[in-house]
C-alpha positions as CSV (number, residue, x, y, z in Angstrom):
1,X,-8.5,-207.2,74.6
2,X,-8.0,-210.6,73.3
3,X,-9.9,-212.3,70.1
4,X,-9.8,-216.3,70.2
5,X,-10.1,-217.5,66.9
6,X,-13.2,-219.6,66.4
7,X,-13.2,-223.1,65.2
8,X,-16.7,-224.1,62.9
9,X,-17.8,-227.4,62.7
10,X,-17.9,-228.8,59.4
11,X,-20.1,-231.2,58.0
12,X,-20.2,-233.4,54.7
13,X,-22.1,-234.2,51.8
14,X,-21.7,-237.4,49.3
15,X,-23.2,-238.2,46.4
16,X,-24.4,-241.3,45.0
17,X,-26.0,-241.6,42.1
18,X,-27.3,-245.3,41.0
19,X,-30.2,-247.1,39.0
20,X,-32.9,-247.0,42.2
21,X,-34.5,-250.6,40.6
22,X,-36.8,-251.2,43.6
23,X,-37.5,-247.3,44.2
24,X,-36.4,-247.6,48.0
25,X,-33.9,-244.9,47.8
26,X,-31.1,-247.2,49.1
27,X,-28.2,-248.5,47.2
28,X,-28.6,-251.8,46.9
29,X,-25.7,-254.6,46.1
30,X,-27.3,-255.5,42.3
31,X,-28.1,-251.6,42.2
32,X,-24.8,-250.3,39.9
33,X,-23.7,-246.8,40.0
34,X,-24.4,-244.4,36.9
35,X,-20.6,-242.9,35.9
36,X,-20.4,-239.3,34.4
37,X,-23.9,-237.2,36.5
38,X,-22.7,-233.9,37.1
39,X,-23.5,-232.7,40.7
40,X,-23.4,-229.4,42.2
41,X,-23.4,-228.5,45.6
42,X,-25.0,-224.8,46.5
43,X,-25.2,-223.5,49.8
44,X,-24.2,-220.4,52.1
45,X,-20.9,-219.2,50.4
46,X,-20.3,-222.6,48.4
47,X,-20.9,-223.7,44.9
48,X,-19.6,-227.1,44.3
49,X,-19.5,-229.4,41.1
50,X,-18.0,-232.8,40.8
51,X,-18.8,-235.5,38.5
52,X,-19.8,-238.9,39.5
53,X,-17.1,-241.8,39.1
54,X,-17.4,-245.6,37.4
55,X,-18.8,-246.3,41.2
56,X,-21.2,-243.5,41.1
57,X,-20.4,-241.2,43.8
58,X,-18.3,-238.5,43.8
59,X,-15.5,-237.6,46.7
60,X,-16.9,-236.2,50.1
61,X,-17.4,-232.8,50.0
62,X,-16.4,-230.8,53.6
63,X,-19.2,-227.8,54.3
64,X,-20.1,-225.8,57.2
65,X,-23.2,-226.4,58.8
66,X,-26.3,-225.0,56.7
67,X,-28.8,-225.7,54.1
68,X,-27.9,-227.1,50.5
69,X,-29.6,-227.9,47.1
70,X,-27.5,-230.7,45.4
71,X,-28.5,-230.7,41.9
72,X,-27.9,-234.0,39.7
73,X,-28.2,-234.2,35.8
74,X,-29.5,-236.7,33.6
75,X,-33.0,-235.9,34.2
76,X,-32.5,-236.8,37.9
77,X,-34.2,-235.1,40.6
78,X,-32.5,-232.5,42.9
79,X,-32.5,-232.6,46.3
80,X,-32.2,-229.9,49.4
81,X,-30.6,-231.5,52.2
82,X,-28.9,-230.0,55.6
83,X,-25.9,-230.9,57.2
């Protein structure tokens, strides 16, 4: 009997966190980044936390496929999204 190993897809998340002036959700050019959010990443075997650069966003973040809450500080909301 033979066992192939098996490959799982991975997917990513990335964060940006800016000042939302026109409440459309997108990041728009006169939109800046907020430096300094803490973010964590929690989903099936993975806990996450990054903090947000002079841009913003924080570095990709590789995860298998699955449901995850990425909570944001600051008094920002968090968010469940799947990848």
């Amino acid at each position: 009997m033979t066992v192939a190993p098996t490959t799982v897809p991975m997917g990513s998340i990335v964060c940006e966190v800016f000042l939302d002036r026109n409440r459309n959700k997108v990041n728009d050019p006169d939109e800046p980044g907020i430096p300094g959010v803490t973010v964590t990443i929690v989903g099936p075997g993975v806990e996450i936390t990054s903090t947000t650069g002079t841009a913003g966003s924080c570095a990709p973040v590789m995860v298998p496929p699955g449901t995850y809450t990425v909570t944001i500080t600051s008094g920002l909301k968090a968010k469940s999204v799947r990848t």
